[in-house]
N, C-alpha and C positions, 0 to 999 in steps of 0.2 A: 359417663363411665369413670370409676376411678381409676385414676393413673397411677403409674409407679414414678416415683421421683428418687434426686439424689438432692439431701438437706445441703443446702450453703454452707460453705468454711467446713464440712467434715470430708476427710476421704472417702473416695465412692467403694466403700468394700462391703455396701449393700444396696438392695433396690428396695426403698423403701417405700411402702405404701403409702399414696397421700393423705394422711390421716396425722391428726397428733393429737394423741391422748394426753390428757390432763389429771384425772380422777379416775378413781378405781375402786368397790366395794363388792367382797363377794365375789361372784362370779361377771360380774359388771364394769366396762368401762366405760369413762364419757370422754368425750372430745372438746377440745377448744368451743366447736358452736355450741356442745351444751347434749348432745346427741350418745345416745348409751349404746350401747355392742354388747350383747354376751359375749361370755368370751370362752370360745375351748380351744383355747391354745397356752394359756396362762403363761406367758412369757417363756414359749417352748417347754414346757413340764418344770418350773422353776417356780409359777405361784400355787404351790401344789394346794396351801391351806385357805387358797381365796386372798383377793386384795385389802391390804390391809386390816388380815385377820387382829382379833385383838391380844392374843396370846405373841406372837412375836414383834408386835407389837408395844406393848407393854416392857419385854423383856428389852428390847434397844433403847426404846424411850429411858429407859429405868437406868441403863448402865451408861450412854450419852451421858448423864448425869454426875457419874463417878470415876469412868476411865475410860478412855478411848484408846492409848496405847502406848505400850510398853517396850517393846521387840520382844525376840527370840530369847533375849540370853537369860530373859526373868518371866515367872511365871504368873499366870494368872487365876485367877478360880473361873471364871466361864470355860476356860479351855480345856482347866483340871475336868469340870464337870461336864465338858460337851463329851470328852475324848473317856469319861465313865460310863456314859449312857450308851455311845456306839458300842465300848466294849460286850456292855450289857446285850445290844440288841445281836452283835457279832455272835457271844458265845465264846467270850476271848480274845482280845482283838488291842494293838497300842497303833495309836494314830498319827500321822504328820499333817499337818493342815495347811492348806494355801488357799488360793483364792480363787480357782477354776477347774472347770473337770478338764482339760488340757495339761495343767498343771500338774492334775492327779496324776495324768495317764503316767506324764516325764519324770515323777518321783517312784511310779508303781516300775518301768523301765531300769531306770540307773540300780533300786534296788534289786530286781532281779537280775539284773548283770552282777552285782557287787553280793550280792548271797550266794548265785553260782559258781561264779568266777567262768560264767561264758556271757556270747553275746548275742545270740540269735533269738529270735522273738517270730512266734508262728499267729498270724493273723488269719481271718477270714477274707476272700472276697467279701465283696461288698460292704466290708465295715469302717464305721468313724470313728477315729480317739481322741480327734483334734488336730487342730489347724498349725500348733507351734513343732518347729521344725520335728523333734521326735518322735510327737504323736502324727503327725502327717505319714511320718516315714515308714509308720506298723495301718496306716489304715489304707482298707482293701480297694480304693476307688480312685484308679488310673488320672482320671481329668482332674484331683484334685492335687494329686504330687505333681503330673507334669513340669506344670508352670515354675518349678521351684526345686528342679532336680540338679545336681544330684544332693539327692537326701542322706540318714542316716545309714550306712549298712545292714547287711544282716536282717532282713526281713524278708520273713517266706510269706506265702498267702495258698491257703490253702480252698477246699471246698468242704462242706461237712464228711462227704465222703471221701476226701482224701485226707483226712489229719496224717493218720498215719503214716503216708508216705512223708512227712516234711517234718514229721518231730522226731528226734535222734539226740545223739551225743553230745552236740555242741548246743541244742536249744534252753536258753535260760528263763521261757517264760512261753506257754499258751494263753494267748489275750484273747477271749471274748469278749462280745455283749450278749446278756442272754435273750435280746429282741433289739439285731438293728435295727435302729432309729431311724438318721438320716439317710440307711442304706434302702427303706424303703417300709419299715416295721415288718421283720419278718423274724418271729419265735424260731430260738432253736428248743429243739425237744430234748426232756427229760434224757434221752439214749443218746444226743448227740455232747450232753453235758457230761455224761456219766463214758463216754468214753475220752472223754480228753481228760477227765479225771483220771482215768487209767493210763493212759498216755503217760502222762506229768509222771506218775507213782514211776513207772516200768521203766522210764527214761530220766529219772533225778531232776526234772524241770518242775515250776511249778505253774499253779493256776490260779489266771489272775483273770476276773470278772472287772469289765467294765459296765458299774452300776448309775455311771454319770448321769440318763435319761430314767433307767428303770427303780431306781431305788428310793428310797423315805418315800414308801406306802404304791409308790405307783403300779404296782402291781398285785396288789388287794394283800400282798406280806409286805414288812419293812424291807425285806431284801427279794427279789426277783427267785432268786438262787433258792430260799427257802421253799418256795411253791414247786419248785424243780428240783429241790431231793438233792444237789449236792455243790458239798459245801469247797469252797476256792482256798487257797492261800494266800490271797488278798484281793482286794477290794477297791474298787475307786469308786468317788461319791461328790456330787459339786450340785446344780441346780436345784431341786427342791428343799434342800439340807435349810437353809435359813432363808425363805421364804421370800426370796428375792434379792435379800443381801449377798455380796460377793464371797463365798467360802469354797472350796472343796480340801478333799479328803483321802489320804489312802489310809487303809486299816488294813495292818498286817497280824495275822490269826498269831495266836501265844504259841503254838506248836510249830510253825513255820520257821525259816530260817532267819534272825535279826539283821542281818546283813548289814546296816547303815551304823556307822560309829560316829561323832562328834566330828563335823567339818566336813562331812561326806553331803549333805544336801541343808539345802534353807529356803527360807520364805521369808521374808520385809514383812510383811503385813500377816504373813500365815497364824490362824486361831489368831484373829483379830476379837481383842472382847465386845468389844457390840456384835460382831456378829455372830460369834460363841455364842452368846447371850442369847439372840434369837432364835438361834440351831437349840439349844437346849430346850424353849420354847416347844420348838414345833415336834422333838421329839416327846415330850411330855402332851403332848395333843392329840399324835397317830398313836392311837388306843386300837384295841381289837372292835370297836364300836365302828370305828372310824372304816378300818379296813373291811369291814364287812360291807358297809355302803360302796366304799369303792368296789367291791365285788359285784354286788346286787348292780349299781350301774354301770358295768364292764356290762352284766346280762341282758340290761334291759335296752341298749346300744345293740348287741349281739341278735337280739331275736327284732330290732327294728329294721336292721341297715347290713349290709352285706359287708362288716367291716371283717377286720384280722386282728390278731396285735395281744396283748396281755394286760390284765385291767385296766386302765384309763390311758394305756399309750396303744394307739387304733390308728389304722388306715382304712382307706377305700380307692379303690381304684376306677377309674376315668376316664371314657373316651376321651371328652376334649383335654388341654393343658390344664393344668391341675391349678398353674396360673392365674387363668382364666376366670377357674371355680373359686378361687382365692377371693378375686375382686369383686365378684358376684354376692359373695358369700358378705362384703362387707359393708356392700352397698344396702345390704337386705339387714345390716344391724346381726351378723355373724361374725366374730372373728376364729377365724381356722388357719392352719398352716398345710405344707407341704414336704415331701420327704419324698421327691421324684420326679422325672417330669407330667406323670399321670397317675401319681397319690397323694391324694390329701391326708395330711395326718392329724389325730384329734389327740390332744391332751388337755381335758379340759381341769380346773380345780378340782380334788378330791373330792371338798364340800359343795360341789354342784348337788342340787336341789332336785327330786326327781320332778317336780313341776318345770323347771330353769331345762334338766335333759329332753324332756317331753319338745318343748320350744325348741331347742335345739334341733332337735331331729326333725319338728317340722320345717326349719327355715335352713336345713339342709336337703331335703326333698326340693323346696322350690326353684334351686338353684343348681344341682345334681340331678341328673335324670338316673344314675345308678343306685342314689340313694334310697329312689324309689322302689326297688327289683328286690328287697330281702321281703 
């Protein structure tokens, strides 16, 4: 049976699987003895283009070569041209860049306090923003602030059906995801978006999608939001954006409020060029071709497996621990994750193969007795 370990000389703020991967191609990992794993989990929705695609690939290789790094105070052309193309895919959009979707949430935060001039921030149950003190403090899940209260003020938590009781006068920001992730992959609907968009309007707040899990393609559009009809006042964006390198992003729409001036926020590393570099990559690669397979394989998952979720970010649910199904799943040359104590979550590569899904969904039948039941 594989065990869950804790690696020597790192703090234990994970259970890591006893496994160490070495190499990686496509939808493919190997391990130290040499042993391959599909892999649908691609570094939690982060190798969204396959490992070591050759498109951002390429682009790191290429700018490693020429600059590594600048700071904030001088600009660079990858970040000119990353912070072009999101505008493009936005529809209008100027960007701050850092280096996590954490990071994202705490600059999508400070700016909606510093554009409204309030401070309250309307979350859902059950949602994640991230683990650094601010975003802990707006996400929905008791056992995760405990440990580390008290947090930041000012945060309601609502249910979809109760927004409206919790958003008012003083709120400076309604935070979704439009499909919590680690809350368990559960879609909100088209009417539950479209009314906190009315919310925001009715009550001077605005709206702010947390796109960190759902965004660059994972949801068969470049943005979540689009397939769901309405559009935010900003944006946050980190894991799939460059293909494993460390980025995120918030993108604040051109009609929204600018709120941030010179001195007001920063990032050390933020639009780092190698990793601009490969974010421009991977958006020059999710084409409508692209997104269309991710849809086509959202379905052919859908009509196998009794999952939930919105293009390529999927759950299933579980009698036994979902744990359990984890280590089973890796023993058998499957790598999956979890987002619960009894759901497995799938996010596999975009470019999964439909042969590569086929396998897949068989060598999750054999270790899933639910997966069996669609």
């Amino acid at each position: 049976m594989t065990s869950v370990q804790t690696a020597p000389k790192l703090l234990p703020t994970y259970a890591r699987l006893d496994v160490t991967f070495t190499d990686g191609s496509g939808s493919w990992l190997v391990d130290r003895d040499g042993r391959r794993y599909l892999d649908l989990l691609a570094g939690i929705a982060v190798v969204g283009l396959g490992h070591c695609h050759p498109a951002p690939l390429a682009a790191a290789h290429a700018q490693l070569e020429r600059l590594w790094h600048t700071s904030n105070l001088y600009s660079t052309e990858p970040m000119q041209e990353l912070a072009q193309k999101l505008s493009d895919r936005f529809g209008g959009a100027s960007a701050f860049f850092c280096n996590s979707g954490a990071e994202a949430v705490e600059a999508a935060l400070k700016w909606a306090r510093k554009a409204t001039g309030r401070s309250e921030v309307v979350a859902l149950d059950g949602s994640f923003h991230g683990r650094t003190l601010g975003a802990l403090s707006v996400t929905g899940q008791p056992s995760k602030r405990a440990p580390f209260e008290p947090l930041v003020p000012h945060a309601r938590f609502a249910t979809p059906d109760t927004l409206a009781a919790h958003v008012g006068p003083a709120t400076a920001a309604i935070l979704l995801e439009p499909v919590q992730g680690e809350g368990g992959v559960h879609p909100l609907s088209s009417e539950v978006l479209e009314h906190a968009r009315a919310l925001a309007d009715e009550h001077g707040a605005l709206l702010v999608l947390d796109e960190v899990q759902t965004g660059v393609g994972r949801s068969g559009a470049f943005f979540a939001w689009q397939r769901l009809g309405v559009k935010p006042d900003a944006v946050t964006l980190a894991k799939g954006l460059a293909n494993g390198l460390p980025i995120g992003a918030l993108l604040v729409a051109d009609d929204a409020p600018t709120g941030f001036e010179p001195g007001d926020h920063a990032s050390t590393f933020g639009g780092n060029p190698v990793a601009c570099a490969a974010a421009c990559a991977v958006l020059e690669t999710i084409d409508e071709t692209l997104l269309a397979h991710v849809r086509a394989l959202a379905e052919r998952f859908a009509q196998a497996l009794p999952v939930r979720g919105l293009g390529l970010l999927l759950a299933l649910d579980t009698r036994e621990p979902a744990a359990e199904v984890v280590t089973a799943a890796l023993e058998n040359g499957l790598a999956i994750g979890s987002a619960g104590p009894h759901t497995i979550r799938l996010t596999p590569p975009l470019t999964l193969s439909l042969d590569d899904a086929d396998l897949a969904i068989s060598l999750l039948r054999e270790v899933c007795p639910e997966a069996r039941a669609a």
